[in-house]
N, C-alpha and C positions, 0 to 999 in steps of 0.2 A: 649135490653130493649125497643125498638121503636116497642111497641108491635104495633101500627099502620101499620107495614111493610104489614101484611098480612091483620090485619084486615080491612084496610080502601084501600088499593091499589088496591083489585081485581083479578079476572084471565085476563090472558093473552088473551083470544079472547076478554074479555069486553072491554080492553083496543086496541087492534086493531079495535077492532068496532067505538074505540071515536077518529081517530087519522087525518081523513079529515081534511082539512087546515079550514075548516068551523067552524070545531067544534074547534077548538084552543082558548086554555083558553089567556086570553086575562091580560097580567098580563107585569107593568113597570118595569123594572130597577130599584131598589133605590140607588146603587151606584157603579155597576156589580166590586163589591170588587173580586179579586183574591181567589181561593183557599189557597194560601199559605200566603195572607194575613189575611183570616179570623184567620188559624190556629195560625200566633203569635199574632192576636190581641188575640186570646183565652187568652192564656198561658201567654200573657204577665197583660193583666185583673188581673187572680188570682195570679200572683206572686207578684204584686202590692198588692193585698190582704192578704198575708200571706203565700200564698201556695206552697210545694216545685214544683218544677218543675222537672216532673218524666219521663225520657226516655216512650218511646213503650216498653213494654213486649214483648217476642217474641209471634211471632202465634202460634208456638206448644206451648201448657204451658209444664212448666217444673214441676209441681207439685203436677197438678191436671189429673191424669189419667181415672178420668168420662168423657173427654173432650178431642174431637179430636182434635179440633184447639179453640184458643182466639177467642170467638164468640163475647162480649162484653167488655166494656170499664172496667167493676168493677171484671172481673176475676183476674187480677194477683193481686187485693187486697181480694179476699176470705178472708184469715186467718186473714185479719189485721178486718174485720168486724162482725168473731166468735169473736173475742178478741181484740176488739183495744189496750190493753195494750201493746201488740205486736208489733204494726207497729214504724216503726223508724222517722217517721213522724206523725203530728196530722192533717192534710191540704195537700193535693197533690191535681196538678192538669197533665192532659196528653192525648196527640194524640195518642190515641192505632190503632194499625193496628190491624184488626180484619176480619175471614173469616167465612163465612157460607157456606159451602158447603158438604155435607156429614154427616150421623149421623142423630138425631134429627132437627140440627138448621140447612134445607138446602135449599137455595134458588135456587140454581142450574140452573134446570128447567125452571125457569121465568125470567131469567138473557135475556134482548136483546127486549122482549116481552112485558113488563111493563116500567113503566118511573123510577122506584124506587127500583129495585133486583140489588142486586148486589151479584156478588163473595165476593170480597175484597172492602171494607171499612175498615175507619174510623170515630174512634170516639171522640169528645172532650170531656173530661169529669172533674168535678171537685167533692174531694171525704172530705170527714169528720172523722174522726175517733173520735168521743166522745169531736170534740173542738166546734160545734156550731148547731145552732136548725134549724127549717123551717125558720124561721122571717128572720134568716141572710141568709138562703139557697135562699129563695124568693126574698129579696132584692136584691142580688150580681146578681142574675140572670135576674132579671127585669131592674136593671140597664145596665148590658152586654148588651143587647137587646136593651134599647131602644134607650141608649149613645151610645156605642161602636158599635150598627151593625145599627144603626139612623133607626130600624123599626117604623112604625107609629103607634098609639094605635088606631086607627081604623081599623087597619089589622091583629086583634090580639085577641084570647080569650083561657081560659086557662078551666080543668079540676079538680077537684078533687071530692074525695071518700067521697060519699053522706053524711057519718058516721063522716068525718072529718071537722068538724065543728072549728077549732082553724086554718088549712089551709083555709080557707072561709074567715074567721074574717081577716085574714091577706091580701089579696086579695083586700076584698071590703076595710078596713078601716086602712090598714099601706100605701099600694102599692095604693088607691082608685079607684083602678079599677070599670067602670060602673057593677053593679052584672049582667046586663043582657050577659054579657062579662063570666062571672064565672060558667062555666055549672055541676053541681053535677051528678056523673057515680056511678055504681055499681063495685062491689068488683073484676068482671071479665074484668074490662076496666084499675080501681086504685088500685088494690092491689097488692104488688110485693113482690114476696119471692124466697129465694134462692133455695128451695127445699119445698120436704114435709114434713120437720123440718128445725128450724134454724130460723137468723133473716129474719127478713120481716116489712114490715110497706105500708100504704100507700103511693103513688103518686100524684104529682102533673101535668100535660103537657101543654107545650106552644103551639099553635097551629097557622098558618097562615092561614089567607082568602085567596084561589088563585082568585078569583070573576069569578069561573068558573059560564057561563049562563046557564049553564043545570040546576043547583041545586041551591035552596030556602037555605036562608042562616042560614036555620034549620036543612040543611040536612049535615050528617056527609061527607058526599063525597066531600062535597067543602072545607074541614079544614084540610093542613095538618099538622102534628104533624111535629116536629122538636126538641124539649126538653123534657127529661123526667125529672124531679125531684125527686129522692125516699129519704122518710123518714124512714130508717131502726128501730122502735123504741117498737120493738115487739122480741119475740122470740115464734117462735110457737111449739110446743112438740108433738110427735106421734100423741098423742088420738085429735090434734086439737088447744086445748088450748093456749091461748096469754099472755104470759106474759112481762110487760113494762121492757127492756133492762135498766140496769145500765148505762148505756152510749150509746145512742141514737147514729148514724151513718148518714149519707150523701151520697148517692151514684147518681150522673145525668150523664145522655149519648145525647149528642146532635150529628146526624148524621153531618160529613161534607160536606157530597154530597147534602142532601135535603138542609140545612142551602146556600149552596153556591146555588143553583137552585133559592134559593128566593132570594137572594143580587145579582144575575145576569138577576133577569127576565126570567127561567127557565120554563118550564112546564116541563121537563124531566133532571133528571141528564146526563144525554149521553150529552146534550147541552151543558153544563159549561166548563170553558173554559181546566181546565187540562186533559177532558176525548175527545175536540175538538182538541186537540195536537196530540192525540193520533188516533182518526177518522180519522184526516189529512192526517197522514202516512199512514193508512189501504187505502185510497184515489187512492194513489202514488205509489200501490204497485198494482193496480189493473189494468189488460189489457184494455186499453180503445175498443179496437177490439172483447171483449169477449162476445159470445152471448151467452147468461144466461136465464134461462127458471128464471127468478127472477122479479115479480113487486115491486114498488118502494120501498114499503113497509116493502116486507119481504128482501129485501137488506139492508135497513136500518136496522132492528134486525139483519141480519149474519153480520154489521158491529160494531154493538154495542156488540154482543158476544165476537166478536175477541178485540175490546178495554177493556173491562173488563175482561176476560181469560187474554190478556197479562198482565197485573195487576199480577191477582192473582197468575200466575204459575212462575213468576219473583222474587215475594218477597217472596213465598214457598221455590222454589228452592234457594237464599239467605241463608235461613236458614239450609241450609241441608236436606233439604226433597228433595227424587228422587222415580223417577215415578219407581211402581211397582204394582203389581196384588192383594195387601194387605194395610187396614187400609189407611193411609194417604198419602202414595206413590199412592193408587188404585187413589185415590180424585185428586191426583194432572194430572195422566195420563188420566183420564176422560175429565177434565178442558182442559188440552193441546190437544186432540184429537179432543174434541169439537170446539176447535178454529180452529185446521186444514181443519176441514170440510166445517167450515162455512169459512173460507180465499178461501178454492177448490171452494165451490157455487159462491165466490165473481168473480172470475176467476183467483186467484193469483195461476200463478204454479209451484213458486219455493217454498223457504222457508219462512214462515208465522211470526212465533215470532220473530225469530233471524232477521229478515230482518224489523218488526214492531221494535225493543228491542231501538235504535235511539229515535225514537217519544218520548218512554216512558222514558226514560232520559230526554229529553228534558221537557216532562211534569215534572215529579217530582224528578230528581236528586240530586236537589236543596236541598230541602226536605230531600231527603234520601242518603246520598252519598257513599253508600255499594252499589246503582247500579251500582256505576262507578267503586269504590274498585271492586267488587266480576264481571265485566261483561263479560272476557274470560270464567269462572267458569257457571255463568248463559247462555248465549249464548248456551255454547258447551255441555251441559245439554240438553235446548230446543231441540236444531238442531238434536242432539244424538238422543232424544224421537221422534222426526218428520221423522226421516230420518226410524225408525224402522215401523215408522205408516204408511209411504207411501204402503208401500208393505201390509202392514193390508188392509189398506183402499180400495185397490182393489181388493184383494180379498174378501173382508167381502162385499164388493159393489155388487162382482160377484155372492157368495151365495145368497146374498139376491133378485136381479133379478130375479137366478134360482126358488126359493121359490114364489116369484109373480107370475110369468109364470107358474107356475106347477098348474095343473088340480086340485088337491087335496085340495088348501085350497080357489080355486076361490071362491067356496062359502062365505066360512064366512070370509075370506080376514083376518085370523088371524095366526099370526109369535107364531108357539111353544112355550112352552117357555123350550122345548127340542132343534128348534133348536135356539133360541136367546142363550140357554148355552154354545150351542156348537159352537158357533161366539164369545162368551167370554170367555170360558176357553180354546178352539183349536188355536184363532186366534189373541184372545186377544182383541177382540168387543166391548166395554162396551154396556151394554145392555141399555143405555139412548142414547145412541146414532143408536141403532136399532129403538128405540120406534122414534126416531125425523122421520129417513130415511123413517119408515114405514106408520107414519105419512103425510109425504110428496105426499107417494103414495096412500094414502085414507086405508092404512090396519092399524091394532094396534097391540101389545103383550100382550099376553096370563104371565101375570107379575107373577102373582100369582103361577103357575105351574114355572117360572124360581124362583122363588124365594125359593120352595121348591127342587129345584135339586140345587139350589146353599147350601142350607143349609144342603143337606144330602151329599153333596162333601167337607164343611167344616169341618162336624162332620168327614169323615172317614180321610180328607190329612192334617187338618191344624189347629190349632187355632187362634182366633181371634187376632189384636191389643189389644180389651179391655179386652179377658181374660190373656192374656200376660202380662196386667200390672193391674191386677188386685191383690190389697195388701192382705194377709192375717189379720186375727183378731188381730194376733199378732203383725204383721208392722200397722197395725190401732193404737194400744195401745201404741206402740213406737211415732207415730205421735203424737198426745193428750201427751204424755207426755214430750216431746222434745218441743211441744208448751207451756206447762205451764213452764216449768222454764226458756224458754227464755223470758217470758211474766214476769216471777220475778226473774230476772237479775242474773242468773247464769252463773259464767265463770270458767274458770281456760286457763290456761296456755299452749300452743302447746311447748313441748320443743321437740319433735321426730326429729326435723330438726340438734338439737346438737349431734343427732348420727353420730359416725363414720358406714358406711352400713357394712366395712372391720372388724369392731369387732366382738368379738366371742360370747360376751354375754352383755345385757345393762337389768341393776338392778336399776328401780330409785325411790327413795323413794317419797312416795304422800298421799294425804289426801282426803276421802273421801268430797265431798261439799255437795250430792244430789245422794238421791239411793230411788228405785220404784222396786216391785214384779211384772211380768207378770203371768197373769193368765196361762200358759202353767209352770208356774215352775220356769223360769227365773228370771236373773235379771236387772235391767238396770241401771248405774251408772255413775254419774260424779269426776271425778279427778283432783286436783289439788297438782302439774304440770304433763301433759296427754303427757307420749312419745308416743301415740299409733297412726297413719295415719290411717284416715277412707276412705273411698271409695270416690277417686272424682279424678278428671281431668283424667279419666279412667283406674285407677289405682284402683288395688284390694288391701281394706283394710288391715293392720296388724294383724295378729298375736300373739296371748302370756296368760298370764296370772296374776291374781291380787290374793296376796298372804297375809292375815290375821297372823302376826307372831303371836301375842300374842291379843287379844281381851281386849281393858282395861277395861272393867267388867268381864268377866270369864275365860279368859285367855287361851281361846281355839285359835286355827290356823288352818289355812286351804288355800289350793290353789283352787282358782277361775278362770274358763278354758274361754278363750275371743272367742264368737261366729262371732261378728260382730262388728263394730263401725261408729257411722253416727256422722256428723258434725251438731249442730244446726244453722237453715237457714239464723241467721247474722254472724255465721261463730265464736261466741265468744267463743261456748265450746264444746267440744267431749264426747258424750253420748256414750257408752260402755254395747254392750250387751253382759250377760254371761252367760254363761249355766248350769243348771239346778241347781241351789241355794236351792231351796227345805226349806229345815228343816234347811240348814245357816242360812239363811237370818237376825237372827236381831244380826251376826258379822259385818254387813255391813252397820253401822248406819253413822249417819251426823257426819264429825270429828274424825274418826276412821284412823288410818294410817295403810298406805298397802305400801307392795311394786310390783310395777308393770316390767313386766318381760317381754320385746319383744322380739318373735321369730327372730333370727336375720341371720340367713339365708336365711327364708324367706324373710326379710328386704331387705338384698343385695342381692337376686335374683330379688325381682321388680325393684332395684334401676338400677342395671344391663340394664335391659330392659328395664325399662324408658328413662335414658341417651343414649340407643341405638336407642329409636323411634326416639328421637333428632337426631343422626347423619341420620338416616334413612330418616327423612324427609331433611335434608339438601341435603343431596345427590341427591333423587329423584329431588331436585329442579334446583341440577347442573344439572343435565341430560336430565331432560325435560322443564326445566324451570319457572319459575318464576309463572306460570300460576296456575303450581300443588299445591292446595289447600289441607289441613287436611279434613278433612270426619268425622272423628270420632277417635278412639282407645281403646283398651285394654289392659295395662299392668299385667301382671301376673306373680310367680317368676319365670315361665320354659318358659317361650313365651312373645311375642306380636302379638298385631295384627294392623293392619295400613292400614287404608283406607284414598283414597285419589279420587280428582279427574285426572282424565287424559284417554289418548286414551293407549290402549296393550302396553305392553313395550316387545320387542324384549329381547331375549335370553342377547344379546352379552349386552342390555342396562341394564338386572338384574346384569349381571355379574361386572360391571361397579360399579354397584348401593353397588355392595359384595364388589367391591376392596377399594372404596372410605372410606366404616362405618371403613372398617378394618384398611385401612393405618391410619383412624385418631383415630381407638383404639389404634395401637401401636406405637403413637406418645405420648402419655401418659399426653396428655395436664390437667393442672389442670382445675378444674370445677369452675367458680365463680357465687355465687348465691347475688344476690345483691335485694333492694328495692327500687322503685322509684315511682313516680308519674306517670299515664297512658301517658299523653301526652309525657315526656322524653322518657318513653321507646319504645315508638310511631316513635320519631325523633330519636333515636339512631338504629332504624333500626327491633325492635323486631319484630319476628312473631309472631298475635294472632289467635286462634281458631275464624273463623266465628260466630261460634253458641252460643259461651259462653259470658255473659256479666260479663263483669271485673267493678272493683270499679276506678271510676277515679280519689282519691283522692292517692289510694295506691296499686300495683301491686308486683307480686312477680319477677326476670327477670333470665334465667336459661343463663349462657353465656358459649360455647365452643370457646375457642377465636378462630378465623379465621376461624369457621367452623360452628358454628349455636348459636343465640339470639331468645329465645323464653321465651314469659309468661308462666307460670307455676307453680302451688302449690304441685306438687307431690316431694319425696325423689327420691335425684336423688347419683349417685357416688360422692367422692372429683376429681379422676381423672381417665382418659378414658380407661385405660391398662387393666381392667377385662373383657372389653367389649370381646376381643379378645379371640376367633373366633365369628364373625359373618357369618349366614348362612339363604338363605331367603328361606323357607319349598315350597310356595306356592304363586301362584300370580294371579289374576285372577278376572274378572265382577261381581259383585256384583248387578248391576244395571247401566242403562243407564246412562255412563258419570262417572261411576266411577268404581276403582277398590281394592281389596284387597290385600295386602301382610301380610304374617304371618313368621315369622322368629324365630331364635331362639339366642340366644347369651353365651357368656361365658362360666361355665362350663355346661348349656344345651346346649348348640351348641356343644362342644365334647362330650357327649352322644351321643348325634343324630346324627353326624359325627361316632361314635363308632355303632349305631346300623344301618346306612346304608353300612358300612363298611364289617360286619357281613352278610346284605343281599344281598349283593353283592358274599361273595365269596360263597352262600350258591348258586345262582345263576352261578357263575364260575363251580363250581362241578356237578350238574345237567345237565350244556350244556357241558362239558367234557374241561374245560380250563383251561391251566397252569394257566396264568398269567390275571391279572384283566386288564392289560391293551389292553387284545386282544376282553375281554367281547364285549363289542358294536362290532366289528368289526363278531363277531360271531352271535350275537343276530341279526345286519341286513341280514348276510348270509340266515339264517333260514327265515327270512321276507320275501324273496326276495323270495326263493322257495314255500312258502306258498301263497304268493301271483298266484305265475306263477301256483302252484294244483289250485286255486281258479277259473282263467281265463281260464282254462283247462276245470274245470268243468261246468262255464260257456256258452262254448262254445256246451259241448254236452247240454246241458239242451235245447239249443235252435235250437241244432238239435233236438233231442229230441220233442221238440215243433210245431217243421215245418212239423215234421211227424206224429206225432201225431192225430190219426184218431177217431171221435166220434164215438158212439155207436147210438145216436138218436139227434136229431134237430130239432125245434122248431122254427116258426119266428111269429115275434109277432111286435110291434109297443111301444113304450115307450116314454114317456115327452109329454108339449103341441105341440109341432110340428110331435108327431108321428112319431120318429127317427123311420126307420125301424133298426130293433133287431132280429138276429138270437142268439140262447138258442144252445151249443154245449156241452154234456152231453160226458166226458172222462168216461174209462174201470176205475172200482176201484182199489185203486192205493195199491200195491200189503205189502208197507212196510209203508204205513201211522200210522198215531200215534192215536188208537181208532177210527177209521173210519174218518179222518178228510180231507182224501187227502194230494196231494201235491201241497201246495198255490204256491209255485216256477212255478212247470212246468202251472198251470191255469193261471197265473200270463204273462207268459211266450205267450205262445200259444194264449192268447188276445192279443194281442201286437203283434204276428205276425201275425194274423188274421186282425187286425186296419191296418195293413200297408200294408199287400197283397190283402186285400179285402175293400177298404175303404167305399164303398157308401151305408153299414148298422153298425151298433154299435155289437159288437159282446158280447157274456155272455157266460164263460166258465167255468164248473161246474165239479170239480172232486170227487167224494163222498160230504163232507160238507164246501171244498174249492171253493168258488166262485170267478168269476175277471169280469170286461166288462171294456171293450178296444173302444173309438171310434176315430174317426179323425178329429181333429179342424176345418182343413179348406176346409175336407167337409160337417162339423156341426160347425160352427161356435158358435151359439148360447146355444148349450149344454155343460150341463157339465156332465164329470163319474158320478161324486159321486150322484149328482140328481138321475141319471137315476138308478142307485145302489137301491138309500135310495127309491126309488117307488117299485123297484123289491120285495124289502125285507120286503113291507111290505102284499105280495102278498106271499111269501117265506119269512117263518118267520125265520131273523136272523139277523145279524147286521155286519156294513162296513162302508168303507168312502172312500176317494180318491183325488186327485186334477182332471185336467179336462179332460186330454185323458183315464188314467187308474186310475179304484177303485176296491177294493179288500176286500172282507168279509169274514163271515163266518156263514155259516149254522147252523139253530137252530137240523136239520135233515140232513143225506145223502139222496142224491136224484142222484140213480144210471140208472132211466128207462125216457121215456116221459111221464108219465102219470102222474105225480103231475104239469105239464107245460100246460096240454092242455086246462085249463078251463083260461089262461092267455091271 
């Protein structure tokens, strides 16, 4: 909402051009208040006021799938501002952590470079839901300011929307601000809206004089903003049109960082003092002996990147976000790589974050004490992601060299963006971090062409994060509908927990509350009392159906087949979708009784493998300790899945991990499900999910006595004995830092037992064996021999290779150093597949050429088999695959390689000299 971020702060070279100690805005201290003090002066302000005092949201939102990360302060209150009748509060106030990076809202780029980008921020903000207007918005706010942070009113003038004439009034003659103080903007400075429909209203902003001397105190560049004020008091429709909200809204975002740069005497956020805790350590970690092609300048930005990158990829990774090649994994591995780079330029040459991650505690773990909870978990994330970049990093270093040096693009000094792709999808590059490097070097990226190979490699291998969660028309309708009756107070009753999972059948009678037609046919419906579990704590909804005996107007019956069920988001009642209702639908009126019918098989197969994730994660935590954190889950009634964090787990440690769930299924212990208050079940030892935020007034607590205490709302067994057999299918990385197990239990696990049993002796039979238990014993026999034909063959290939005598040769010169390059043209190869050669023996035959002839690069060419073989350390400086990728485009065809041998293939055979000589 600080829409000033970009508009008023500038590019990044204008801001290196103003940053001589001469030109230093010349600006006091009024009372260098603490970060962590302004934030409870905030919160404590409006809870004095009325306002509840509302946690951080997490960064991912959970509910808004438009939106990669919590960009601002009024996101996790969307809905309560389509619909204030909604919200469970009328006044909140809160610190949101919020990140820009990636998507639309990305600052990314400018982070290090400017005095004002950041990754990760925070927001204070204080919100309205239809309890009060500007007058008290203006007031509360001009008082904060002038009491609470003691700014002086001659350091101070404010904004609003030229058309907003009752904002004005209020300004000059509540608040008496001088009006030359009160500057009237256009609708593209004060207008704020959620979208291109929805509410919206004009703005108000607070602004500070920094008494920068460049600028006339008329010019915007000397004021910066710091509060926004919005008056939501509009709703704007398609075609345009405004119409006045029944209940006008409140939504202000005051940045923490700018706010504390002014109550510290600031010209740059990087100064103040929690982001100087963290500068300090980047300090401390730096070789004092390191000579750096870096002036003072551009060290100060790679220090300011790596304090903000640690920020942001700390409190990501927190949440469950891990670095990957896709959506908000990709943002987070960019973020973290970016920092590694700039800690490398600093001279740091061990570990960067994990070794900064100290500072960042110390700065704010005060604040946030999930860095301290979660920092084995966070750490061994980083390091994991660092430890895999190392090895990127030099080789992406090395290509890109090669690409400078090469004759080819001397000219216009521009990086592909064929090969910037191929640094990002080969090597795992990010391509902003090519453009920095290339940068550095006086070249740029050709963006536009990588952006079109990235997007026809998405179309053919992947879909997006956003189309992945992107809802159909029908989950839009369920949405809108699920909000208006919690907005008019519909509930009924969860009694699914009074099932026994061991029953054979559960018949419970209920009464319709609340039922809605979906435009596809369907139906959607509430219940009172709802045995039915909808989908959450990663468990797959129930099963069954709702059954019409007798209609009390016309006496018809009918069974209604249950598609889905979702929880409404305060959790009071279970919406029920059902399929294809059609021509029923007015059996299914307000008040009607049904009988509801849960599949119940289904039931105690998820129940089964829920209570089994439970002993599963206990186990893992004996075994690897304490450290191993939840990830996520899936319960299902023939499976689970379980992610976790941790490094490989050894054979003999799965097996371990098998003995442990089992002895405590056939221990038969009872299950006690109990309620308490968050804190008690805090202090009696429970494990909670990271990611999830729990109500602290009231929790649910799942207890295996002696063997596992965890929060949880899912159905679970009364006691452990069904669990037995347990069996874990699968184990395996998912992503840096963590990994997956998928298992099975109960009567799936003796399936699965029964159909590897099966494949087994189908297996036995084929390799000619009595007995199963000689199987492996025969299966490595076979290996062994296979192996010994392989090295056999091996071994003639490379006779084969040494003898190997060309038909024509060609010497020629290739790369900026003019490697001398002989062209050795092989007999066509008598059994190749369509003319293609044998890549083995050209493959081959280079490589014995590099090493028995080193002091030219060799090119060995079997019909449309290509290889060139050269020798590091008598070319140091070249690489294969370069000298390849020049060949080939002389020789149209395509290849790659790392740096002694690269190996392609021809767009043609080329069996004589005469397509080499014009080379």
């Amino acid at each position: 909402m600080l829409s000033a971020w970009s508009r008023r702060s500038g590019p990044a070279s204008l801001w290196q051009a103003r940053t001589p100690a001469a030109l230093q805005v010349r600006c006091q201290a009024l009372s260098s208040m603490s970060a962590s003090e302004i934030r409870k002066r905030f919160t404590d302000y409006f809870t004095r006021n009325g306002h509840a005092r509302v946690a951080s949201a997490n960064i991912v939102p959970k509910s808004d799938p438009s939106l990669l990360f919590t960009n601002a302060g009024m996101v996790p209150f969307k809905q309560y501002f389509m619909d204030p009748r909604t919200a469970p509060y009328k006044l909140a106030t809160t610190v949101q952590k919020c990140v820009r990076a990636g998507g639309k809202h990305n600052d990314l780029d400018q982070v290090g470079y400017t005095p004002r980008h950041h990754t990760f921020f925070e927001m204070l903000g204080n919100f309205s839901f239809g309890a009060y207007d500007k007058r008290a918005t203006i007031r509360m706010a001009w008082k904060f300011v002038r009491e609470e942070l003691q700014m002086p009113e001659d350091m101070l003038r404010v904004t609003v929307l030229e058309s907003d004439h009752e904002s004005y009034d209020i300004w000059k003659n509540d608040i008496k601000l001088d009006p030359s103080r009160i500057v009237r903007c256009g609708p593209e400075d004060n207008f704020w809206s959620m979208g291109s429909e929805g509410p919206c209203g004009p703005c108000s902003e607070i602004f500070w004089d920094t008494k920068d001397p460049r600028y006339a105190v008329t010019d915007d560049e000397r004021w910066l903003e710091f509060w926004n004020l919005v008056f939501m008091q509009f709703h704007r429709s398609a075609d345009g049109q405004l119409t006045p909200l029944a209940q006008p809204c409140i939504d202000t975002g005051m940045g923490l960082e700018r706010v504390a740069s002014i109550l510290q005497g600031k010209t740059n956020n990087f100064d103040t003092d929690e982001f100087q805790t963290i500068i300090q350590g980047v300090d401390r970690l730096r070789r004092v002996d390191a000579a750096l092609p870096l002036d003072q300048q551009a060290a100060l930005a790679h220090k300011r990147i790596v304090a903000d990158h640690m920020r942001a990829s700390a409190f990501l990774v927190s949440e469950g976000v891990h670095p990957s090649n896709t959506g908000r994994g990709y943002v987070l591995r960019r973020i973290i790589r970016r920092a590694v780079r700039a800690g490398r330029l600093l001279g740091i040459d061990g570990p960067v974050l994990p070794a900064l991650y100290p500072s960042l505690e110390a700065a704010m773990g005060t604040v946030y004490p999930e860095l301290a909870e979660r920092r084995e978990y966070i750490v061994g994330v980083l390091r994991s992601e660092e430890g895999a970049f190392a090895k990127t990093l030099n080789k992406g270093m090395a290509l890109l060299e090669g690409i400078f040096a090469s004759t080819d693009h001397a000219g216009t000094k521009v990086v592909s963006g064929g090969d910037a792709f191929a640094l990002y999808d080969t090597h795992g590059f990010p391509v902003d971090l090519t453009q920095i490097i290339a940068r550095d070097n006086g070249w740029t990226v050709d963006v536009e062409e990588f952006g079109r190979i990235q997007l026809q490699s998405r179309k053919r291998n992947q879909t997006s994060w956003k189309t992945e969660s992107k809802r159909q028309s029908v989950a839009g309708e369920i949405d809108v509908k699920v909000a208006e009756w919690q907005a008019a107070g519909v509930r009924s009753r969860f009694c699914g927990y009074e099932l026994d999972p061991a029953q054979k059948s559960a018949h419970i009678p209920s009464e319709i509350v609340a039922f809605s037609t979906l435009s596809n046919g369907d139906g959607l419906l509430v219940i009172d009392p709802c045995p039915f579990y909808a989908h959450g704590g990663g468990q797959e909804p129930d099963s069954g159906s709702v059954t019409v005996s007798g209609h009390c107007d016309t006496g018809d019956a009918h069974m209604f087949t249950l598609k889905s069920a979702v929880t409404l988001p305060n959790g009071q009642a279970t919406a029920l979708h059902l399929k294809a209702v059609g021509d029923k639908h007015h059996m299914l009126t307000t008040g009607q009784l049904i009988t509801a019918a849960v599949d119940m098989q289904r039931r105690h197969g998820s129940a089964v493998h829920h209570t089994a994730t439970h002993l599963l994660h206990a186990a893992l935590r004996s075994v690897e300790g304490d450290a191993v954190k939840q990830a996520g889950s899936l319960v299902r009634p023939d499976s689970l899945r379980f992610d976790f964090t941790s490094s490989a787990l050894t054979d003999s440690q799965l097996r371990e991990v098998e003995r442990q769930v089992n002895r405590a299924a056939l221990a038969n212990a009872d299950i006690v499900v109990s309620e308490m208050p968050l804190d008690e079940a805090k202090r009696r030892g429970a494990v909670a999910l990271f990611t999830e935020k729990y109500s602290p007034e009231r929790v649910r607590v799942v207890e295996i006595p002696n063997v596992s205490m965890e929060l949880c709302s899912g159905t679970h067994l009364r006691s452990t004995r069904t669990i037995f057999p347990f069996q874990i299918v699968s184990e395996g990385s998912i992503g840096s830092g963590t990994r997956r197990i998928d298992a099975v239990a109960g009567v799936a696990a003796s399936a699965w037992l029964q159909q590897q049993l099966a494949c087994a002796r189908a297996a036995a039979r084929v390799l000619d064996v009595a007995k199963l238990d000689q199987l492996s014993e025969k299966a490595q026999r076979l290996s062994d021999q296979n192996r010994a034909l392989r090295d056999e063959a091996a071994r003639w290939l490379r006779v084969a290779a040494a003898n190997a005598e060309a038909v024509a040769t060609h010497a020629t010169a290739l790369g900026a150093a003019a490697v001398p390059t002989v062209i050795h043209i092989l007999p066509s190869a008598e059994h190749s597949t369509a003319g293609g050669g044998d890549a083995r023996l050209a493959a081959e035959r280079a490589c014995y050429l590099r090493d028995t002839q080193p002091r030219a690069a060799h090119v060995v060419i079997q019909d449309r088999a290509i290889a060139l073989g050269i020798n590091p350390e008598c070319f140091p400086d070249a690489q294969a695959g370069l000298l390849l990728r020049e060949l080939l485009q002389k020789l149209p065809g395509k290849g790659g390689g790392q740096g002694s041998l690269a190996q392609g293939l021809l767009a043609s055979a080329v069996t004589d000299i005469e397509p080499l000589l014009p080379l």
